[in-house]
C-alpha positions as CSV (number, residue, x, y, z in Angstrom):
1,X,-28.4,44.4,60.5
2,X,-27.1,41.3,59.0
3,X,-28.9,41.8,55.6
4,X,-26.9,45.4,55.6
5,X,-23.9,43.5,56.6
6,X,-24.2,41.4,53.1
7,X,-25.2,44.6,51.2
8,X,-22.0,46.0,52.1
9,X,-19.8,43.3,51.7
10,X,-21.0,42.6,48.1
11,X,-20.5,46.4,47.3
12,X,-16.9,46.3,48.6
13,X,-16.4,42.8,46.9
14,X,-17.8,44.2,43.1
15,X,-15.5,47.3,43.7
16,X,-11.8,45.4,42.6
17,X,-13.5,44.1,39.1
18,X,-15.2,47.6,38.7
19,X,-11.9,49.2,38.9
20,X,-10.6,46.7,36.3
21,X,-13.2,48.1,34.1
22,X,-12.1,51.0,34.5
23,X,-8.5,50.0,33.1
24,X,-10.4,47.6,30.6
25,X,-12.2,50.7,29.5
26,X,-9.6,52.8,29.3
27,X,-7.1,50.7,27.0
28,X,-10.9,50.2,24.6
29,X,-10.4,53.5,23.8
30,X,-6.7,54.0,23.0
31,X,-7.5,51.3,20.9
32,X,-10.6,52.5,19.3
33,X,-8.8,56.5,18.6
34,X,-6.2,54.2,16.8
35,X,-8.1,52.4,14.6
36,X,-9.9,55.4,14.0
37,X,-6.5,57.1,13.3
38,X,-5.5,54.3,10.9
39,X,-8.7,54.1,8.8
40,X,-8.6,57.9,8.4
41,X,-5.1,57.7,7.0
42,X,-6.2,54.5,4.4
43,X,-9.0,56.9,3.6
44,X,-5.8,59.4,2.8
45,X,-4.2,57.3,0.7
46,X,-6.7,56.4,-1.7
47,X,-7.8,59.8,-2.1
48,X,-4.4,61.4,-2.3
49,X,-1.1,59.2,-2.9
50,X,1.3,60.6,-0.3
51,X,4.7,62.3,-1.5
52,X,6.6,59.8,1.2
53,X,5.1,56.8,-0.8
54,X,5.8,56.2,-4.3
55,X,3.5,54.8,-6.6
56,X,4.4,51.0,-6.8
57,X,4.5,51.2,-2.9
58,X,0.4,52.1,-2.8
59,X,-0.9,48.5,-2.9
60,X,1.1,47.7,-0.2
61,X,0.8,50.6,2.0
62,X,-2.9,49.9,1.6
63,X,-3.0,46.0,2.3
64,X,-1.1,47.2,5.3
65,X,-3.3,49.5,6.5
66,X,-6.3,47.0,6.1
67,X,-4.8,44.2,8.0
68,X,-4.2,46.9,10.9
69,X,-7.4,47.6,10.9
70,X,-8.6,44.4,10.8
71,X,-6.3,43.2,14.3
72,X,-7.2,46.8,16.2
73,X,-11.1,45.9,14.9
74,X,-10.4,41.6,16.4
75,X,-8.4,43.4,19.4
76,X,-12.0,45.7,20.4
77,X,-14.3,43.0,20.1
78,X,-12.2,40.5,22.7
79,X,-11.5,43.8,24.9
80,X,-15.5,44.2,24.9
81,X,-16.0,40.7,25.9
82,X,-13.8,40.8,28.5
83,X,-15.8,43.9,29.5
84,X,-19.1,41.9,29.1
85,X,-17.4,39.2,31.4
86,X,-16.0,41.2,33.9
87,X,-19.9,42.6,34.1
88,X,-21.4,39.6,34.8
89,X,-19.1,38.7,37.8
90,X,-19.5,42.0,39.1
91,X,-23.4,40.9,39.3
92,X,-22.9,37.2,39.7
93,X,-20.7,38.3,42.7
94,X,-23.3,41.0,43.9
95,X,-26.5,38.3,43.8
96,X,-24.4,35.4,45.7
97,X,-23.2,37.6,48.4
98,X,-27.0,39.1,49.1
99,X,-28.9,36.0,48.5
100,X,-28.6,33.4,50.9
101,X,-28.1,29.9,49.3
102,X,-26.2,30.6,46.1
103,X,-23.0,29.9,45.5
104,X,-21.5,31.0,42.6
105,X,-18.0,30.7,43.2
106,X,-16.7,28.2,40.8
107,X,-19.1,30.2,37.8
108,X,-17.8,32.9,38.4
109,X,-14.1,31.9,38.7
110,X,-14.5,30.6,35.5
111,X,-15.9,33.9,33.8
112,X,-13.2,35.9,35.4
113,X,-10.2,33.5,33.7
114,X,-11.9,33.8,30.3
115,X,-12.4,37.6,30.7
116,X,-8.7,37.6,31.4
117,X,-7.5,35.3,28.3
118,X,-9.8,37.9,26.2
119,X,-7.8,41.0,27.7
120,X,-4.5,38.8,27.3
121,X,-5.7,38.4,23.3
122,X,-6.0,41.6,22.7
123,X,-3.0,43.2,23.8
124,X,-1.1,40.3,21.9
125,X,-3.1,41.4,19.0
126,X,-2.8,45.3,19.8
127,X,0.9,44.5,19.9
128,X,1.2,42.9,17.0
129,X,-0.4,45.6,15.1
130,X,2.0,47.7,17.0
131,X,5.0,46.1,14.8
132,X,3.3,46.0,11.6
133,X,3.1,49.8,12.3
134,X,6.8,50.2,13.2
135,X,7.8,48.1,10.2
136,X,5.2,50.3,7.4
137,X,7.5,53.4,9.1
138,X,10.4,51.8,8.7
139,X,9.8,50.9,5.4
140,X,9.1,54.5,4.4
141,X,12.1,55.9,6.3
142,X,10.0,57.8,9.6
143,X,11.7,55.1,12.1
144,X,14.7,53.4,12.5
């Protein structure tokens, strides 16, 4: 009974983390659609100048483009690390609470706090992508 008692607990104590990857996962793939939407419009560019943007204005609208892709790109790989961090407490949590003797605690702690400042990263750098992009529209007149 006791062994099933621990089984349990460390199922109900990887659940909270699990549902943060949910979240974690979630925000990966706005990200991911809008990198995807921003590489398909530098493709755009380069093969067809848009009407919007004048000629002198395609070297920048370009160099633009490439360091959004660059932060979004940055902005996925610490969003997957936090992932990859998150994971391993969700075991590290799962082995310490069914096997007797381990403490993990202070590990794991750890782990969590630098899957946390990798989350906190990215959506500074999501965000500052974010105003790059509002200042490109503004630029060409879509925004105010």
């Amino acid at each position: 009974m006791q062994h099933s008692l621990g089984l349990s607990q460390a199922i109900e104590n990887s659940m909270a983390p699990a549902f943060l990857l949910v979240a974690i996962t979630n925000f990966l793939g706005l990200i991911t659609a809008s990198r995807q939407r921003v590489m398909e419009r530098y493709r755009q560019l380069l093969a067809a100048p848009d009407p919007l943007i004048g000629p002198q204005d395609l070297d920048y609208e370009t160099a633009v483009l490439r360091q959004r892709i660059s932060l979004t790109t940055r902005s996925i790989g610490m969003l997957t690390l936090s992932v990859m961090l998150i994971a391993l407490v969700i075991f590290l949590t799962f082995v310490s609470l069914i096997t007797p003797g381990i403490e993990l605690a202070d590990g794991m702690a750890v782990l969590f706090a630098l899957a946390m400042l990798n989350l906190i990263g990215a959506c500074a750098l999501f965000i500052h992508q974010l105003r790059i992009s509002s200042r490109q529209l503004q630029r060409i007149g879509l925004s105010r």
